[in-house]
C-alpha positions, 0 to 999 in steps of 0.5 A, a space after each residue: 782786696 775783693 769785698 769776699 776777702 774782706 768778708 773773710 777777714 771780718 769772720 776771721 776776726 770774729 772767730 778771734 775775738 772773745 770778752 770774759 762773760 760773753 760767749 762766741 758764736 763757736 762756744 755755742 754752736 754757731 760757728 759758721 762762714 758767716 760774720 753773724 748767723 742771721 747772713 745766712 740769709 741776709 748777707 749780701 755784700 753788696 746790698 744795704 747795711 743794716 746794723 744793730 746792737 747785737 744778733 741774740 742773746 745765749 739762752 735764746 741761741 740754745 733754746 731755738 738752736 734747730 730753727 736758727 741753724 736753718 735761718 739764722 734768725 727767728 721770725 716770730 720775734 718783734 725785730 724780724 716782724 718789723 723787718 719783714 715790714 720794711 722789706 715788703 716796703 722796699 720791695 727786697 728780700 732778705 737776700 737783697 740786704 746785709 744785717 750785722 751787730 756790732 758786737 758778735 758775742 753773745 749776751 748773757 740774757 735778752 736785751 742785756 746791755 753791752 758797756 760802750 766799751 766792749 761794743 766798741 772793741 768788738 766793732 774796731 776788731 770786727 765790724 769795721 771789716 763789714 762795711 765795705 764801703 757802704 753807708 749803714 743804717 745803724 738801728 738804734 742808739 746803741 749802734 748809732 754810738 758805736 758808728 759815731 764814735 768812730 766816725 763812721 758815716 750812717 742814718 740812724 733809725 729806731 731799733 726794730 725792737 724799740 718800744 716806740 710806735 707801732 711795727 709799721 711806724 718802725 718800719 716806715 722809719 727803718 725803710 726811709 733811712 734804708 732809702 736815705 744810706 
């Protein structure tokens, strides 16, 4: 199977997928040909995997729905300016990276915490279908646990949104730990 079948499977997979209390991506708006809609810009197959605790929360999706079905992603937010950093520090772009969460619903409120169990439900029924191959970067504890409790191979490094250090501490450890998967 090509890593394109694959990457189909893995949205047919999220497009299955669905826990009471958490929206999909398609309930609010943002079904697309993509697993999660940041890989609208940042979805290469081939490229490092990054993956975090989850891509937004449901009223942050409604409140900037025009900007993130042009981008997939807000830029202003902590999470892409630290993102933004670890790219310039590896001389990549968007284009050049894969970012995915490991679960691909939507929390009710900003960083809501996910029970272990339904994260990693979400990962064995979707993200596994993601990694293709590649060592990721899990970004922070939450994806870390998930990867680990599978078994799952990955350098772990801080969350770009972790209240630890400064944007460009983040970024040096996020661009290290790239370098290292």
């Amino acid at each position: 199977m090509t890593a394109k079948q694959t990457y189909q499977r893995a949205i047919a997979a999220r497009r299955a997928f669905a826990l009471p209390g958490y929206p999909t991506l398609a309930q609010a708006g943002f079904d697309g040909d993509y697993v999660s809609p940041i890989q609208m810009t940042s979805g290469n197959l081939a490229g490092p995997l990054l993956m975090s605790k989850d891509w937004l929360d449901a009223p942050s999706a409604k409140q900037h729905k025009d900007q993130l079905k042009r981008t997939g992603y807000l830029p202003n937010i902590p999470y892409n300016k630290v993102m933004d950093r670890v790219l310039r520090l590896l001389n990549l772009t968007r284009a050049d990276i894969y970012i995915t969460p490991i679960f691909h619903l939507l929390t009710p409120k900003r960083s809501s915490t996910i029970p272990a169990p339904h994260a990693r439900a979400c990962f064995d029924a979707v993200g596994r279908h993601e990694l293709l191959g590649r060592r990721p970067v899990a970004l922070g504890t939450d994806s870390a646990r998930v990867l680990a409790f599978f078994g799952i191979d990955h350098i772990t490094a801080p969350h770009p949104s972790a209240r630890i250090g400064s944007y460009d501490h983040r970024a040096n450890l996020i661009a290290e730990a790239v370098q290292a998967a």
